[in-house]
C-alpha positions in Angstrom: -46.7 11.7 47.8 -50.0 12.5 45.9 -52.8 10.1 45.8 -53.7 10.0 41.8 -56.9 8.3 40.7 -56.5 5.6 38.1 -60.0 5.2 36.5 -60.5 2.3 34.3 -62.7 -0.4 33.4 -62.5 -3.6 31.7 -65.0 -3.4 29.4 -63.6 -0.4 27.9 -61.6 -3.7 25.8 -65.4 -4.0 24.3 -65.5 -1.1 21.5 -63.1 -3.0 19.1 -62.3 -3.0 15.4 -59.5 -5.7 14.4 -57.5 -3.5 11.7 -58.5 -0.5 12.6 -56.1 2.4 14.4 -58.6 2.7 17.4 -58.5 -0.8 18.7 -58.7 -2.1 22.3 -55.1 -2.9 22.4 -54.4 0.9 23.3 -55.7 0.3 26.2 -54.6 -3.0 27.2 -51.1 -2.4 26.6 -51.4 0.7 28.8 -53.2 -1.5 31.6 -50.3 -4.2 31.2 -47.4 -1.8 31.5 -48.9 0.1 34.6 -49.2 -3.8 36.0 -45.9 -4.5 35.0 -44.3 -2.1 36.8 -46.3 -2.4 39.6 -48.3 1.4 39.4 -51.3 0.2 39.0 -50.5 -0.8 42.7 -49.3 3.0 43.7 -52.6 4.5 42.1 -56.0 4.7 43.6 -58.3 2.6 41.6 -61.8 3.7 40.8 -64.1 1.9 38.7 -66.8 4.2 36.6 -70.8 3.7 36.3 -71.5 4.5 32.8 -72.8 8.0 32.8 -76.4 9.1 32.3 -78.1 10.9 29.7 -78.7 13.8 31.5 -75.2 14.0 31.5 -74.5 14.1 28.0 -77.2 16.1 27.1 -74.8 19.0 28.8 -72.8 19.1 25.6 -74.7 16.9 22.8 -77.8 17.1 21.2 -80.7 14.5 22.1 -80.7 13.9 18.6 -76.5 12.9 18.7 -77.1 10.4 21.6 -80.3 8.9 19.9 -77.8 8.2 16.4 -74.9 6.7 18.2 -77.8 4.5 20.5 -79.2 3.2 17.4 -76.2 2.7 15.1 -74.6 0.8 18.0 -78.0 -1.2 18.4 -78.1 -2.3 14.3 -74.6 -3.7 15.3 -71.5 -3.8 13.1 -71.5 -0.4 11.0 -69.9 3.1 10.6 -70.7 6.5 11.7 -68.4 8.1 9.3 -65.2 6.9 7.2 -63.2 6.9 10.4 -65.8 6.2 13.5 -66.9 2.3 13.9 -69.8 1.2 16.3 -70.6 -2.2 17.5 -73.2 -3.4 19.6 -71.7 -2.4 22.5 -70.1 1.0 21.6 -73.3 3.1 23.1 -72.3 1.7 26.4 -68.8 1.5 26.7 -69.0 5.3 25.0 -71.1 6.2 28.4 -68.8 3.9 30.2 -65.9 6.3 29.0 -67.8 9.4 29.8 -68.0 8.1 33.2 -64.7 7.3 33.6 -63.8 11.1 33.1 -66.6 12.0 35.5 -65.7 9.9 37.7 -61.7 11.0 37.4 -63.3 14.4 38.2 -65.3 13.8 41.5 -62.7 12.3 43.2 -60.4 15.3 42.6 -62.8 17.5 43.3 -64.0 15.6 46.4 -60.8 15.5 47.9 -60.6 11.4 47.5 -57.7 12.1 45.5 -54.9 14.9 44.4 -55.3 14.8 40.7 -56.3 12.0 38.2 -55.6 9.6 35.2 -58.8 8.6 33.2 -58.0 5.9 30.9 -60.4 5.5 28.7 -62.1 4.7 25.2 -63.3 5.3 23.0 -62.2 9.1 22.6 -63.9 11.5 22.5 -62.7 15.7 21.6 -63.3 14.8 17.9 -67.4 14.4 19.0 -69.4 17.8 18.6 -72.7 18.5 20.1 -74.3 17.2 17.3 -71.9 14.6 15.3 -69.6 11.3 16.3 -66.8 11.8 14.3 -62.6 11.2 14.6 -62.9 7.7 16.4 -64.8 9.4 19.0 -68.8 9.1 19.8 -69.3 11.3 22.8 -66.8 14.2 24.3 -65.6 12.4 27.5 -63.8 15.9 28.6 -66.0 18.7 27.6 -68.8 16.8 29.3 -66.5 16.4 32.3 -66.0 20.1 32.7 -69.7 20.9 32.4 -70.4 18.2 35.0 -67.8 19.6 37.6 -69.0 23.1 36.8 -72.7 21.7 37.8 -71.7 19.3 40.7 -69.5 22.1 43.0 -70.0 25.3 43.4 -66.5 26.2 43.5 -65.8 25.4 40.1 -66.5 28.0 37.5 -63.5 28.1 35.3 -61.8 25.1 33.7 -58.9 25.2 31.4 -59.2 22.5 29.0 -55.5 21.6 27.4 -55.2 19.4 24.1 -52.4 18.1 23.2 -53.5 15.6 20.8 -52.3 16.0 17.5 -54.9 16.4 16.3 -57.1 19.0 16.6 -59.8 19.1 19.2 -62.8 20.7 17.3 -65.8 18.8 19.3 -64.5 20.7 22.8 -63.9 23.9 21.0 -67.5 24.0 19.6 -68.4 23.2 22.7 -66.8 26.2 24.5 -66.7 28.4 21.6 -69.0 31.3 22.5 -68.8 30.4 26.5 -66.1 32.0 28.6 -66.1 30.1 31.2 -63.9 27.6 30.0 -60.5 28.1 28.5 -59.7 25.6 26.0 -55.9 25.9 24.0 -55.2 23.3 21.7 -51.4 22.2 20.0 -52.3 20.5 17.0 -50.6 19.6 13.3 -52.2 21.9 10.8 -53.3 21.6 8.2 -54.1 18.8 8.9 -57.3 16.2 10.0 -60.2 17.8 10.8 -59.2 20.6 9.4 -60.1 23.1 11.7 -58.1 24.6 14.8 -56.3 27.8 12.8 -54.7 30.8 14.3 -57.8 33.1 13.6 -60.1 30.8 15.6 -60.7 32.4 19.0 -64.0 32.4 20.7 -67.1 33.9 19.5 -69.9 36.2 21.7 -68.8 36.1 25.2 -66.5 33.6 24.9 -64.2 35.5 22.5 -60.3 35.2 23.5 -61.1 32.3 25.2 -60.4 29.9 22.7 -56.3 29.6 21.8 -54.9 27.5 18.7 -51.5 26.4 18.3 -51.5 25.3 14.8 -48.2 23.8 14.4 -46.1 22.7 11.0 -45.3 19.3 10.8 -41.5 18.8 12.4 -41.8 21.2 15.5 -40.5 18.9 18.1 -40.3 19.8 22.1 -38.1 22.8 21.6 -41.3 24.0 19.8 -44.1 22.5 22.5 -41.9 24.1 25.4 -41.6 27.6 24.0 -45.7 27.5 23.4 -46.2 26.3 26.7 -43.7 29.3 28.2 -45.1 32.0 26.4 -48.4 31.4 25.7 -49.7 28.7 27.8 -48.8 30.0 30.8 -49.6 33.6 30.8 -53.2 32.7 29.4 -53.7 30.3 32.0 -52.7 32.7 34.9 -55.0 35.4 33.3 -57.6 33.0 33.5 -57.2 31.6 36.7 -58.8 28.1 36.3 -60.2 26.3 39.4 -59.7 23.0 37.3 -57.6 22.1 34.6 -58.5 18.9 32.4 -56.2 17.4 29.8 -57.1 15.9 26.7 -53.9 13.7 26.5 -52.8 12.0 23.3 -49.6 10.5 22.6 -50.0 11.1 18.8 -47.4 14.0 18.3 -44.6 11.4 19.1 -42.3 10.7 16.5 -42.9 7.6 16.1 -46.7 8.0 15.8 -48.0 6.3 12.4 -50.8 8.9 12.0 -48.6 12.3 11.9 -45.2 14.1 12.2 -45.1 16.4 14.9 -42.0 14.8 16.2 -42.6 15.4 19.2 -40.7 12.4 21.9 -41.7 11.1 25.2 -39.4 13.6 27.3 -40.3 16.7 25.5 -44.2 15.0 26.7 -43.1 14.0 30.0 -41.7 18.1 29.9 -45.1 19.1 29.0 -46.8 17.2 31.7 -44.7 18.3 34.2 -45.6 21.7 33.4 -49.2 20.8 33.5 -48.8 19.7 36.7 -46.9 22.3 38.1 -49.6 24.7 36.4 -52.1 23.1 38.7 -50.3 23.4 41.7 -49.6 26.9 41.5 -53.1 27.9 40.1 -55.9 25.5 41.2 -54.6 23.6 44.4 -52.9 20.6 41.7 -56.7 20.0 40.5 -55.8 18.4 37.2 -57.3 15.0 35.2 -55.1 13.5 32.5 -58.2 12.2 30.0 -57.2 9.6 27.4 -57.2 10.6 23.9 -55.4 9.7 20.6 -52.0 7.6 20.7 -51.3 4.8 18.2 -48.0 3.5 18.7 -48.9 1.5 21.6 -45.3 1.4 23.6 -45.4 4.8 23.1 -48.3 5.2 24.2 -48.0 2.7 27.2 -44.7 4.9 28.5 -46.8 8.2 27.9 -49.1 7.3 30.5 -46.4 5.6 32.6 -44.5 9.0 32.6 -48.1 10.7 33.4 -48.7 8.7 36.7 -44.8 9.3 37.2 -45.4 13.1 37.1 -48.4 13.0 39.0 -47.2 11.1 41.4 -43.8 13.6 42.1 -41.8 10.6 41.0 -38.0 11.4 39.6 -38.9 8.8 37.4 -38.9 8.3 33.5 -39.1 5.7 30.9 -38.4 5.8 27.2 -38.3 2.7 25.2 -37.7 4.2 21.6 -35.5 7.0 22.2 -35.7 11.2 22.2 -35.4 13.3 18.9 -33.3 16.4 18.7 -35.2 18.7 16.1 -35.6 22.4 15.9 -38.7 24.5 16.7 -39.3 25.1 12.4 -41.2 28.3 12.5 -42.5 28.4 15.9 -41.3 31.7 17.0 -43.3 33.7 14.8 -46.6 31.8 15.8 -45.5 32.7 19.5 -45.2 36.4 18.2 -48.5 35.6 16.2 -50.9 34.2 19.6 -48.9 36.7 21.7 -50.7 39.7 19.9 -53.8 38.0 18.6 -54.3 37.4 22.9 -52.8 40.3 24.0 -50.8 38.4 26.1 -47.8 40.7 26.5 
């Protein structure tokens, strides 16, 4: 059986807004199902160090850190319409990025197979220079840049989001720098806004940026068919030496905040894929990274079925049932990426 990393930490509870859809009862209900059924007791549990500036200055601006230090410092405020601080949100927002750091290093150190990083807040809303989307600092991209400083071996990192909503702080991040592969499934068009077809990479990095801008109603028969005949082949081309997910549970159905209607087998299909992508390209190198999710059984059962797949468990759970609904349209945007990536 696989050792898998749990990173966590308590204090991730501390970035909290009653009311708001980003609260710290995400992650607490996450934390009591994994206690409930007794897998927090399978896992290997790491606690982070909040990570250093240095470390985020590999993907944001001095100037970014310095704005969310001191809105978190005046105390109760906003960054944006959508992205609270408090005075503990600089912090627990390093605390986070540690957690995905730390998820790394013990993959990549051999202390573990692969990872779960359950964190908060979130981060692949947060561009080099702007907190934006809930999120105040890019937990993954600064992940990837860390394990391509830390070990040699690592050069190439595939970076998958399936959050539902588009990840444009990681692809700003990567956009001209091919080194790192990042392919996004998103609803479109649709919050931030960004994440069409057309947008591919720029400079050296062009091609290496794939959107999967997806109408609303595509459901797993949609996310499987992406994953077959796009995912794959572009991740073989590539040939990562890590793969990092940026895993939200806000496709689901039954997600307040959109209506990809996606359900928590066609995820737990997707994952396994994941993981079986790791295996047969990277040596099962592969981090799970907390995103978006706001429906918290479903997003308690997301990550249950995660650590499940990760740990090459037969297992599944589904409290709120699976949806049977047609891939709407998705064909032609598999046609569409297949010759915009010459992926045939």
């Amino acid at each position: 059986m696989a050792i898998t990393a749990y990173v966590t930490h308590e204090d991730y509870r501390r970035h909290h807004l009653e009311g708001h859809p980003e609260h710290a009862g995400r992650i607490e209900r996450v934390w009591e199902l994994f206690d409930e059924t007794g897998m927090s007791q399978r896992l290997k549990r790491i606690e982070p160090q909040p990570a250093d500036v240095e470390d985020l200055l590999l993907v944001h601006t001095a100037r970014q850190i310095e704005r969310v230090r001191r809105a978190s410092e005046r105390g109760m405020g906003r960054i944006d319409p959508d992205t609270y601080v408090r005075p503990e949100s600089y912090e627990v927002a390093r605390l986070a990025v540690g957690g995905a750091i730390a998820a790394v290093d013990a993959v990549l150190s051999g202390e573990a197979d692969n990872a779960i990083a359950l964190v908060r807040p979130p981060g692949h809303h947060a561009t080099p220079d702007r907190a934006m989307g809930f999120c105040l600092f890019n937990n993954t991209a600064i992940a990837a840049r860390v394990a391509q400083q830390r070990y040699p071996s690592i050069r190439r990192v595939l970076i998958v989001d399936n959050d539902v909503h588009h990840g444009n702080g990681t692809q700003d991040a990567f956009y001209e720098d091919p080194s790192v592969l990042f392919v996004s499934t998103h609803q479109y068009p649709f919050y931030p806004g960004t994440g069409a077809v057309e947008e591919i990479g720029a400079g050296p990095g062009r091609g290496t940026t794939i959107n999967m801008p997806l109408r609303p109603g595509v459901g797993a028969e949609g996310f499987q068919l992406l994953y077959e005949r796009v995912l794959w082949p572009a991740a073989r081309r590539f040939k990562p030496d890590l793969i990092l997910v940026s895993a939200g549970f806000d496709a689901h159905w039954a997600d307040p905040l959109a209506m990809l209607q996606l359900d928590l087998r066609g995820y737990h299909t997707l994952t396994c894929e994941l993981t079986r992508m790791a295996n047969e390209l990277c040596d099962g190198r592969i981090v799970f990274v907390m995103e978006g999710g706001y429906d918290l059984e479903v997003l308690a059962h997301g990550w249950l079925n995660t650590a499940y797949a990760l740990q090459q468990m037969d297992e599944f759970s589904d409290p709120v049932g699976d949806l049977d609904v047609e891939a709407r349209g998705t064909e032609a945007l598999v046609e569409q990426l297949i010759k915009l990536h010459h992926l045939a």
